[in-house]
C-alpha positions as CSV (number, residue, x, y, z in Angstrom):
1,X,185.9,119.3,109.7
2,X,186.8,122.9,109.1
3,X,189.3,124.2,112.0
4,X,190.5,128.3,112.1
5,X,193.2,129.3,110.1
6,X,196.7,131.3,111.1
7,X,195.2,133.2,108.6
8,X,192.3,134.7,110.1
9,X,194.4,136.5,113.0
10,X,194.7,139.4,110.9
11,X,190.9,139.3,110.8
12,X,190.2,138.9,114.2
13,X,188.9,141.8,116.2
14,X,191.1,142.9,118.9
15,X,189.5,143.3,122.5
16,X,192.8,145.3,123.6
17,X,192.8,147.5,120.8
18,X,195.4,147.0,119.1
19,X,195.8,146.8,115.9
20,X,195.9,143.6,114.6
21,X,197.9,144.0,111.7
22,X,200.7,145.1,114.7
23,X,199.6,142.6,116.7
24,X,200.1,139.6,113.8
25,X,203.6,141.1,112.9
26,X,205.0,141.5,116.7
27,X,204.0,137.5,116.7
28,X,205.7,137.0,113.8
29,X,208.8,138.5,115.2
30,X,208.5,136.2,118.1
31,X,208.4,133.4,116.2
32,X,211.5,134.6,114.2
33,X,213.1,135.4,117.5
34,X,213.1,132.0,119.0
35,X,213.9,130.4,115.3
36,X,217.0,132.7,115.5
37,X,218.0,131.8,118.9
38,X,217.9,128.1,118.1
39,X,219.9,128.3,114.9
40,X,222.3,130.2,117.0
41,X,222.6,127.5,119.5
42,X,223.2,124.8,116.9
43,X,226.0,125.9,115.0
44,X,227.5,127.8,118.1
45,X,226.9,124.2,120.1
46,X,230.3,121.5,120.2
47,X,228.3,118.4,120.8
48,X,226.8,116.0,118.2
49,X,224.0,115.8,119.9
50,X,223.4,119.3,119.5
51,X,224.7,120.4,116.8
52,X,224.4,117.1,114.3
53,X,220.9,115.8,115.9
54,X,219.5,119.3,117.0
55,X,218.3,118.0,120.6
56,X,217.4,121.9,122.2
57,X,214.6,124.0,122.1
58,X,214.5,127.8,122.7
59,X,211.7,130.2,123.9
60,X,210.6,133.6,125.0
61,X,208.3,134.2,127.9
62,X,206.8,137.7,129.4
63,X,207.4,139.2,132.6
64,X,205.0,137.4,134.3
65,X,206.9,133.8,133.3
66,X,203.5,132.9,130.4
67,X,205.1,131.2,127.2
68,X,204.8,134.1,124.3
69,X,206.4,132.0,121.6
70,X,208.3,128.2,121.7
71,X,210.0,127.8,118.8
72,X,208.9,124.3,116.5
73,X,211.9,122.1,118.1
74,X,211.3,119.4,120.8
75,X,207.5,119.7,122.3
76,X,208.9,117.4,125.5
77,X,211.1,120.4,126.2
78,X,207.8,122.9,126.7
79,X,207.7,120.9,130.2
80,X,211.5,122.0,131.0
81,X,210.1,125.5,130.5
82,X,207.0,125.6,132.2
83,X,208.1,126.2,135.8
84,X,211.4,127.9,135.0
85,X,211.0,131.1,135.2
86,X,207.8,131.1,137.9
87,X,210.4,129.0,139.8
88,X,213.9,132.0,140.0
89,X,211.0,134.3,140.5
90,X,210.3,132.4,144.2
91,X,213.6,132.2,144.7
92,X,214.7,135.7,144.0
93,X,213.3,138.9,145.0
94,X,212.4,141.1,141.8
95,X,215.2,143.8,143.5
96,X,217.5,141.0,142.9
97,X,217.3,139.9,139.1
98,X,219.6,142.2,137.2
99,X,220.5,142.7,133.4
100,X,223.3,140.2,132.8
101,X,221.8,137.5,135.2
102,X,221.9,134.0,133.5
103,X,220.0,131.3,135.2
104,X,220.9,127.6,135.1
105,X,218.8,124.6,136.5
106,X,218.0,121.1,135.8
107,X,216.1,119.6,138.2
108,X,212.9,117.6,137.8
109,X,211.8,118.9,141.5
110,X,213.6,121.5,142.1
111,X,214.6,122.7,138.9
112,X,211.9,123.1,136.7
113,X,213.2,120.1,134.7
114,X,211.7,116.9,133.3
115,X,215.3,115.0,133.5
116,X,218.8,116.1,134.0
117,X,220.5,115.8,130.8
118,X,218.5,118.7,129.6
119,X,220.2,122.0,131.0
120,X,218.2,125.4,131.0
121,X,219.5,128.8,130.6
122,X,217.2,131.9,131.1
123,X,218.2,135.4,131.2
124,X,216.0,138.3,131.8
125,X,215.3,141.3,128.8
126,X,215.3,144.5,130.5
127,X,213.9,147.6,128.7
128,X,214.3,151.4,130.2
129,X,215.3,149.9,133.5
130,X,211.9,147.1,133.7
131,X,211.9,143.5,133.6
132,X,209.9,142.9,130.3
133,X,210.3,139.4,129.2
134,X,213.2,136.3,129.2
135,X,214.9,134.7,126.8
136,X,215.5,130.2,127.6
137,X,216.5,127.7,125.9
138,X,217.4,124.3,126.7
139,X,219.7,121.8,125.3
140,X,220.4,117.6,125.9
141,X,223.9,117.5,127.4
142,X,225.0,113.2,126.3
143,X,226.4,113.1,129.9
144,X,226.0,111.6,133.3
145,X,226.1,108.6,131.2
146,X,226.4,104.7,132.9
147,X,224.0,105.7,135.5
148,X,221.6,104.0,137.1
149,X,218.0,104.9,137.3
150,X,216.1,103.3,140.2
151,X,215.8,107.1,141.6
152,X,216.7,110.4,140.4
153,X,219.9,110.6,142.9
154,X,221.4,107.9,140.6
155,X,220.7,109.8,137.7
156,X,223.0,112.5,137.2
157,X,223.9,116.5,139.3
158,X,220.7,118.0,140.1
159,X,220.8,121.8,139.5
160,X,218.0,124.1,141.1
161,X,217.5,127.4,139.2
162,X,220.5,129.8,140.3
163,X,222.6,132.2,139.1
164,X,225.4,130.9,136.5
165,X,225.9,134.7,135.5
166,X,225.3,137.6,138.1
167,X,225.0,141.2,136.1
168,X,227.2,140.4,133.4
169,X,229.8,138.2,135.4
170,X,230.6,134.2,135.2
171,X,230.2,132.5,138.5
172,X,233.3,130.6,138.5
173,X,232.8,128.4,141.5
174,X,229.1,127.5,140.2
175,X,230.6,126.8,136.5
176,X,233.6,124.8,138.8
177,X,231.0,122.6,140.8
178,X,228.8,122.0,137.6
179,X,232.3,120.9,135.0
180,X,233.3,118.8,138.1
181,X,230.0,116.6,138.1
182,X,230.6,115.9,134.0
183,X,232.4,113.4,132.5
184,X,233.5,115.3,129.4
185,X,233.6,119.0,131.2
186,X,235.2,120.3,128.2
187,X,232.3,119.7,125.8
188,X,229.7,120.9,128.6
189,X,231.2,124.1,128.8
190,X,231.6,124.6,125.2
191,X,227.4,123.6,124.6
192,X,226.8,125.7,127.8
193,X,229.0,128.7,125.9
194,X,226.2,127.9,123.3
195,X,223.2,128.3,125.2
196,X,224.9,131.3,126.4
197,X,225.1,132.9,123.0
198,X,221.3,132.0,121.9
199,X,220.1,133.8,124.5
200,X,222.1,136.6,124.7
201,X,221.1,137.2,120.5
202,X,217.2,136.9,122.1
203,X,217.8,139.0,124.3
204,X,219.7,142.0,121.7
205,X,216.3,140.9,119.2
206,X,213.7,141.8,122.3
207,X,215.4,145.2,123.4
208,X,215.0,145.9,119.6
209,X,211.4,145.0,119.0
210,X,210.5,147.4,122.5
211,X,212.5,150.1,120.7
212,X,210.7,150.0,117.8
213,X,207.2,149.6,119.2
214,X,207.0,150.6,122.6
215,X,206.6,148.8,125.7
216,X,202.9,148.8,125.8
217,X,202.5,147.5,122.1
218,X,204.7,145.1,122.8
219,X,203.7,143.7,126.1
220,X,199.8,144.3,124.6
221,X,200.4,142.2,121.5
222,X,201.9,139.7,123.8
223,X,198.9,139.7,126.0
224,X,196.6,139.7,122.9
225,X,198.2,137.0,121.3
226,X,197.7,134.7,124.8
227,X,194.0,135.6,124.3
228,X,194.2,134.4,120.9
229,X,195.5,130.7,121.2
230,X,192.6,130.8,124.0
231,X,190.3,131.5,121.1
232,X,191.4,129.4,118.6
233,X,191.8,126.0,121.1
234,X,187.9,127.0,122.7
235,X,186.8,127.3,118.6
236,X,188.2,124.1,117.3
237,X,186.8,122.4,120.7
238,X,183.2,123.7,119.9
239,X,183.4,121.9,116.7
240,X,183.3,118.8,118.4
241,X,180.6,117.0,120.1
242,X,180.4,117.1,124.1
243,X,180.6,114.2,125.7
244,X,182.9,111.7,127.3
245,X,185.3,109.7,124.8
246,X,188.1,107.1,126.9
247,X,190.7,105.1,125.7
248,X,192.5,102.3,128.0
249,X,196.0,100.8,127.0
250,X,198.8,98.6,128.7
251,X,202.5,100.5,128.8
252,X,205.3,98.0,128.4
253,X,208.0,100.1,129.4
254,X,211.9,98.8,129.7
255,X,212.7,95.4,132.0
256,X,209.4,96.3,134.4
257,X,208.0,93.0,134.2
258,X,204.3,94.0,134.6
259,X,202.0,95.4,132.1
260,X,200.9,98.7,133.5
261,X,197.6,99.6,132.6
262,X,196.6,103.3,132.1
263,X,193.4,104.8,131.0
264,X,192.3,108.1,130.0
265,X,188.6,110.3,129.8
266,X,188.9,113.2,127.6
267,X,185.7,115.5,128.2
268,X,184.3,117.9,125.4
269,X,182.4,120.2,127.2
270,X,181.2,123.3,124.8
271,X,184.6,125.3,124.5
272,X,186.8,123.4,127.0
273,X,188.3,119.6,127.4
274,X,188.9,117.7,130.5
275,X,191.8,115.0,130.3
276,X,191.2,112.4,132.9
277,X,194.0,109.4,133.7
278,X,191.6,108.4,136.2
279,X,193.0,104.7,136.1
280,X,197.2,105.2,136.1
281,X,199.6,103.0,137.9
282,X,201.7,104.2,140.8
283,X,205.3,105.9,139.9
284,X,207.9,102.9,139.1
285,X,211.8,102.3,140.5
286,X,212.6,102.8,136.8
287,X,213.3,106.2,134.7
288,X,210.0,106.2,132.9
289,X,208.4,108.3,135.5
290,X,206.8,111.7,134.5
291,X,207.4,114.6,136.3
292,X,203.5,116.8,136.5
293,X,205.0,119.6,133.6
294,X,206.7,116.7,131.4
295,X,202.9,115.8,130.9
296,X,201.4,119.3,130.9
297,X,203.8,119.5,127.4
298,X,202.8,116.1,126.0
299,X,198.8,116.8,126.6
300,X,199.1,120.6,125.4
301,X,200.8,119.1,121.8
302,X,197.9,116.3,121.9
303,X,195.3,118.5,121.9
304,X,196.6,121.0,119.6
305,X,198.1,118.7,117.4
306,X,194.1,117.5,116.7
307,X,192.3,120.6,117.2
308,X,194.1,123.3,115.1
309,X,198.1,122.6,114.7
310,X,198.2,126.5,113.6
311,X,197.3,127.6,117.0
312,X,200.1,129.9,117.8
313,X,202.5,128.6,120.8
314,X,201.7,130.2,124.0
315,X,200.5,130.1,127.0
316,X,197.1,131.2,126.1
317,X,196.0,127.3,125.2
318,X,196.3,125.9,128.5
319,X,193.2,127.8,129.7
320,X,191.1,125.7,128.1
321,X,192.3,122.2,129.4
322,X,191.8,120.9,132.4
323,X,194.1,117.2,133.3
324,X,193.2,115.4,136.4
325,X,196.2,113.0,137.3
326,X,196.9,111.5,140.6
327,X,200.4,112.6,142.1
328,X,203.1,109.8,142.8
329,X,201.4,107.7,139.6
330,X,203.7,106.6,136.7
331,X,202.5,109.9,134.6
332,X,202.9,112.8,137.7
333,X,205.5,111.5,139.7
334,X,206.7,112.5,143.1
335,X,210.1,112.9,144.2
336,X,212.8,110.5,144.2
337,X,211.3,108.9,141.0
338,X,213.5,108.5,138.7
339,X,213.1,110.7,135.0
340,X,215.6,109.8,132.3
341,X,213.2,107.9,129.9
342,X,210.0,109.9,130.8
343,X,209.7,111.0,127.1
344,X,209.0,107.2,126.2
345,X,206.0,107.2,129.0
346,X,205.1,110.7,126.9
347,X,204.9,109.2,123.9
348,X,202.4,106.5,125.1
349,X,200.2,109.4,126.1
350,X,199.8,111.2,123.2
351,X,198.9,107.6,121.4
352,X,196.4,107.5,124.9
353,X,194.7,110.6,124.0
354,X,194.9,110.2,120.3
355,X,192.8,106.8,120.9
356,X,190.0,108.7,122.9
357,X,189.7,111.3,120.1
358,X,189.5,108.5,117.6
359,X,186.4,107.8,118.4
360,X,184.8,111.0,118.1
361,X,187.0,112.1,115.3
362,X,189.1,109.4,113.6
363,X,189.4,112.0,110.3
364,X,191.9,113.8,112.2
365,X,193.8,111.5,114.4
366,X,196.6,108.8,113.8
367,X,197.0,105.4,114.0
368,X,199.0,104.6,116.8
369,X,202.8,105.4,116.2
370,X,205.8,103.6,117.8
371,X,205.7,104.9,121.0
372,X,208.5,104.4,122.1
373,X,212.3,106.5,122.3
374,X,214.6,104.5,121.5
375,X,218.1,105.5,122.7
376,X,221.7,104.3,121.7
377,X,223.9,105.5,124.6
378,X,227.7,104.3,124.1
379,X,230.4,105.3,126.5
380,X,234.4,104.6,126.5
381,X,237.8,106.0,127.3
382,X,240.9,106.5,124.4
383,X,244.0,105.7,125.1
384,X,245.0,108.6,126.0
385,X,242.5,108.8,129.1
386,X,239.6,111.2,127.4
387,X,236.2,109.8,128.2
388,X,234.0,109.5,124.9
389,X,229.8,109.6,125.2
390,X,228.0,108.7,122.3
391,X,224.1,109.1,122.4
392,X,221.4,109.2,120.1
393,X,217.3,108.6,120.2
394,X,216.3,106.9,117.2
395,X,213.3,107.5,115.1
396,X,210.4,104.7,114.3
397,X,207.2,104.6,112.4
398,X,204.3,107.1,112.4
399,X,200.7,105.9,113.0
400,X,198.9,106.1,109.3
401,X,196.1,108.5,108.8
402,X,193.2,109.1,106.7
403,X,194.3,110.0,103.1
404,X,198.0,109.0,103.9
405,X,200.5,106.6,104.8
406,X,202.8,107.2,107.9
407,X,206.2,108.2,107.8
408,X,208.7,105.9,107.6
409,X,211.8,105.8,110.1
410,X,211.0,109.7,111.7
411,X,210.7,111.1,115.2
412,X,207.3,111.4,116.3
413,X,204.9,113.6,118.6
414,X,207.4,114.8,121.3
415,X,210.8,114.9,120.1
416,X,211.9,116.5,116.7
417,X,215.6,115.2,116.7
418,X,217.4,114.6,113.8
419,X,218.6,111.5,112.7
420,X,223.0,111.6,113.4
421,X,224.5,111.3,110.0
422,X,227.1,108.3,109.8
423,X,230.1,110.9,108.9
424,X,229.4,112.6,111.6
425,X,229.2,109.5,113.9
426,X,232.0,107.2,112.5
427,X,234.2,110.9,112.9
428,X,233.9,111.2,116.2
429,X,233.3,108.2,117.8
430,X,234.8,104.4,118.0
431,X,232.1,103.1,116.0
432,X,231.0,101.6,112.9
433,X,227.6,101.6,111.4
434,X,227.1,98.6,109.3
435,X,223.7,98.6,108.7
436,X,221.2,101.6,108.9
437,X,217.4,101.0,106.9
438,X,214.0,100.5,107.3
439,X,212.3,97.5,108.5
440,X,210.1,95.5,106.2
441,X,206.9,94.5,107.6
442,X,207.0,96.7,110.6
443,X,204.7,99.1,109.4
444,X,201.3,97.9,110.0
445,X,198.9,97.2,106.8
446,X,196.0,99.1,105.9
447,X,194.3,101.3,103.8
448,X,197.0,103.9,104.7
449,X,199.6,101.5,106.4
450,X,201.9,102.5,109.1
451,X,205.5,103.8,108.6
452,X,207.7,101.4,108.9
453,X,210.6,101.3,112.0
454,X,214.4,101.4,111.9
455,X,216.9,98.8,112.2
456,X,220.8,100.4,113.5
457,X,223.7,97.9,113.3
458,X,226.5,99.5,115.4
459,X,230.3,97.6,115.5
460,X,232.2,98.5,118.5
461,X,235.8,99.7,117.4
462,X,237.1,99.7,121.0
463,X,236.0,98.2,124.6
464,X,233.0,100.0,125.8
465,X,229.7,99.6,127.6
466,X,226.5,100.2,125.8
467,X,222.9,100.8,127.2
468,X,219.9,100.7,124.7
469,X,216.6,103.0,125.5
470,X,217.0,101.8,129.3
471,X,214.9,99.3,127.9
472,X,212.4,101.3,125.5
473,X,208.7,100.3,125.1
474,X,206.6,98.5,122.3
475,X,208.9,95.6,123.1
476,X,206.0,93.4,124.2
477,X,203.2,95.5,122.4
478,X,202.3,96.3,119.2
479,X,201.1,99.9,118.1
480,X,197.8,99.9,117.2
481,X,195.7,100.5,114.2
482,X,192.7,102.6,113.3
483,X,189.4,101.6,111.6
484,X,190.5,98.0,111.1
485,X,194.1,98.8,110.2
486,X,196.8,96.1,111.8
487,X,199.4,96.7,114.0
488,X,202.7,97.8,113.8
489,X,205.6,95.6,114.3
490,X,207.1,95.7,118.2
491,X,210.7,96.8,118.6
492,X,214.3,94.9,120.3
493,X,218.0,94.8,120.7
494,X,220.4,92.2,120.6
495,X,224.1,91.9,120.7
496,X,225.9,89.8,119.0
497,X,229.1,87.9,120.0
498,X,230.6,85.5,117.7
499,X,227.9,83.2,116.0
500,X,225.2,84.2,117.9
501,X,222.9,86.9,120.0
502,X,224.2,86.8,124.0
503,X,222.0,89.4,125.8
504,X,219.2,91.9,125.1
505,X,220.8,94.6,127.1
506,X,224.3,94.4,126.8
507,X,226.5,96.0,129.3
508,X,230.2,96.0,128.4
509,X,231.2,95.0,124.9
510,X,234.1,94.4,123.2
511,X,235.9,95.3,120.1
512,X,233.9,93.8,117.0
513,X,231.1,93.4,118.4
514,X,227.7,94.0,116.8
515,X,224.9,95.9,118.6
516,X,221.5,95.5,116.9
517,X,218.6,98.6,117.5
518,X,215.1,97.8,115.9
519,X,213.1,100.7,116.3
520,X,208.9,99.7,116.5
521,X,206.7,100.4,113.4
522,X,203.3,101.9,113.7
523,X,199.4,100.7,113.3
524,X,198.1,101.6,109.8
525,X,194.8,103.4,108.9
526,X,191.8,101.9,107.4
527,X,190.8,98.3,106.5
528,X,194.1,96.5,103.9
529,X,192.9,95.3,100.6
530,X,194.8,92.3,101.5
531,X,195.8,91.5,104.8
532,X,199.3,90.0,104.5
533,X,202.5,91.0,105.5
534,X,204.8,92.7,103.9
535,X,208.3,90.4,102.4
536,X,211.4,90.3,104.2
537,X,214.1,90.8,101.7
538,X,217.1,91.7,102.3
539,X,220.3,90.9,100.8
540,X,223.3,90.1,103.6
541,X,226.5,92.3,102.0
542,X,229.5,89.7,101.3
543,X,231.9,89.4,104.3
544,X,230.0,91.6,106.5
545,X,228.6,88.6,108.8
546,X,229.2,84.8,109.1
547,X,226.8,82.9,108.3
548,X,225.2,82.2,112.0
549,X,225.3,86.1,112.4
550,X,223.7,86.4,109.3
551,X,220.8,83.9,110.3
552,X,220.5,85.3,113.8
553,X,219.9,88.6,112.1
554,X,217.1,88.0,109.7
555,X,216.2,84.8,110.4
């Protein structure tokens, strides 16, 4: 099925009158922008996680507080944008944003946030004394770690949108009452020094692109590029058959001992789409609730991940969806819920909506991938008192599709981290990978089989306590396959003490102990020539294990 092209903006006529030639090469410098900013904020940033893994996402929004450009980071992190900006501009009167204000907010609530690790800046672009766009970016701060996560209160310092910068000038006291929340304030204000820089370099790039153009140009093109993305999405969607395509699954998500049953209606209705979850369980004591924008950013990459990836990033798409979720359900929670693991719920609903369009157009969906965000969160203290936080979500398989297998051992739909390389992690940290591969057999067969998941042997070098994906999903589940592929294999975690596993979810550990992290496969594509599963061979290296460990870990 043919879908437009990035290439056909420069054909397309241009109801403001602009040209579109200028119009195509203003987006193109928003795109570099944000690009820009983000490189900025990684090699400026202190933290592994930042820096090594690349967990942050930068952006550029118009006066108004519509997404002009996101850059192609994180998608989850679209939802700690969303409500940023519209958000300071309630709480501040326009005669009081100034150049040199820096904003600074976390809150799922409050904030603008979809969980509290993830810390936004935003700082307003002034040209010839108006308020013509802002600059954000948002990064994952591996703090507030050892928490727990019946509500959000337990979950780390909530931050409403306020000033962290007036006119130019740090606000000591708020940078004060922020550091004293952390547990490694040293490395926070070094990532937040970071974030500062990014959008401080958007903000010098913006200025430049109104002196070259003008204001009008460039606030047109910005306007004309909205209407765009409108275009394209409502094109792609009228290449699709109306009608009413639903898809119903059971979420296993973390120690909640129930299945919980969600179901969604996607509507195709000429040039727009309705998503329904008109049957969604209520919000959970658990961190796998959603906050309403955390699931505006995992429909809006759904739908234009199947309908026209080029579609340019902005605000102009959501005009053309419509999603219906009850408030105070597991997917649009209301406050206290808790939030940490809400990208894992996120990840299940892309699969959701993925299954709905696989009936209508199964050429241009996935299988189902691992659903699931595995985390490794690892926390101690040195001898000489310094607090060490070691953090890292950990890829799995992606769903097969038609014409190719899935990927193997990769971040899919919402997050884009990177894997942390074992240099970097056995540098910094009191730990010891001794195995990192790919897991035979978890990728499920088929014509195009599913990629295969991750296996992460950690060894404690030091006394520490450990908490895995606050319990992850596809533990009890399989992802599914497509058109008569098989399923994925499901994920766990064990520790091992001595000459056997003791717990699923550890706790405190000790020195030489062995944490295991088995990431979930994904469902492969198309009927398998032969439907059995794939060999389990692996060699166990000479003195790494005894022999009970050994048996315990492969069986």
């Amino acid at each position: 099925m043919n879908t437009p092209s990035q290439s056909s903006r420069r054909d397309a006529a241009s109801p403001g009158g602009l040209n579109p030639i200028t119009v195509e090469v203003i987006g193109s410098a928003f795109e570099s922008i944000v690009e820009e900013m983000g490189e900025a904020l990684v090699r400026a940033s202190y933290s592994t996680n930042i820096k090594e893994r690349r967990d942050c996402s930068t952006a550029l929004f118009d006066a108004r507080g519509n997404t002009l450009c996101q850059a192609s980071h994180i998608p989850m992190h679209l939802g700690s944008f969303l409500a940023f900006i519209p958000l300071i501009m309630a709480r501040y009167a326009s005669q009081d944003i100034h150049p040199g204000d820096v904003f600074i907010g976390n809150d799922a609530y409050e904030g603008g946030g979809t969980h509290l690790n993830d810390i936004v800046l935003a700082e307003p672009v002034f040209f010839e004394g108006e308020l013509v766009a802002w600059t954000i970016n948002t990064a994952h701060h591996s703090d507030f770690a050892d928490r727990g996560h019946a509500h959000i209160f337990q979950e780390g310092l909530r931050i409403p949108p306020v000033k962290f910068h007036s006119q130019g000038q740090l606000q000591e006291d708020m940078q004060s009452l922020i550091l004293l929340n952390c547990q490694i304030p040293d490395e926070r204000l070094a990532d937040l020094r970071a974030q500062m820089a990014a959008n401080r370099l958007g903000v010098m790039r913006v200025k430049s692109l109104f002196e070259k153009y003008g204001r009008d140009t460039v606030i047109g093109a910005g306007d004309e590029l909205q209407d765009y993305a409108e275009r394209m999405l409502r094109a792609g969607l009228q290449q699709i058959p109306d009608g009413t395509y639903k898809f119903s699954e059971d979420f296993d998500l973390g120690d909640y001992p129930d299945m919980l049953p969600v179901s969604v209606a996607v509507t195709i209705a000429g040039d727009e789409v309705e998503i329904d979850f008109y049957d969604c369980p209520p919000q959970v004591r658990g961190p796998f609730n959603m906050v309403y924008t955390a699931l505006l950013a995992s429909v809006y990459f759904a739908i234009k991940a199947v309908i026209d990836p080029t579609i340019p990033p902005n605000a102009g798409i959501a005009r053309a969806i419509r999603i219906k979720a009850a408030e105070g359900t597991l997917i649009n929670c209301s406050s206290p819920a808790a939030v940490f693991g809400r990208a894992t719920t996120g990840q299940r609903v892309v699969d959701l909506i993925l299954g709905a369009f696989a009936a209508v157009i199964p050429e241009r969906v996935t299988a189902a991938s691992n659903g699931n965000m595995d985390g490794a969160s690892f926390m101690g203290q040195r001898a000489n008192g310094t607090v060490w936080i070691y953090g890292e979500t950990i890829g799995g398989g992606n769903g097969g599709r038609a014409g190719k297998d899935g990927l193997d051992g990769a971040h899919a739909h919402l997050t884009n981290t990177s894997n942390l390389p074992i240099e970097a992690l056995e540098t910094e940290y009191p730990l010891t990978i001794v195995r990192y591969e790919l897991v035979d057999g978890s990728g499920g067969g088929g014509a195009f089989r599913g990629g295969m998941g991750i296996r992460r042997l950690y060894r404690t070098e030091m006394p520490c306590r450990v908490s895995i994906g606050t319990g992850g999903s596809r533990l009890r589940t399989q992802p599914w396959g497509l058109l008569g592929g098989l399923p994925g294999g499901s994920g766990y975690t064990r520790l091992f003490v001595g000459a056997g596993p003791e717990t699923q979810h550890p706790g405190a550990v000790s020195r030489g102990d062995l944490i295991e992290v088995v990431t979930p496969g994904a469902g492969g594509y198309g009927p398998p020539a032969e439907r059995s599963r794939d060999k389990v061979s692996k060699d166990i290296r000479d003195g790494v294990f005894s022999p009970e460990q050994s048996a315990q870990i492969y069986g």
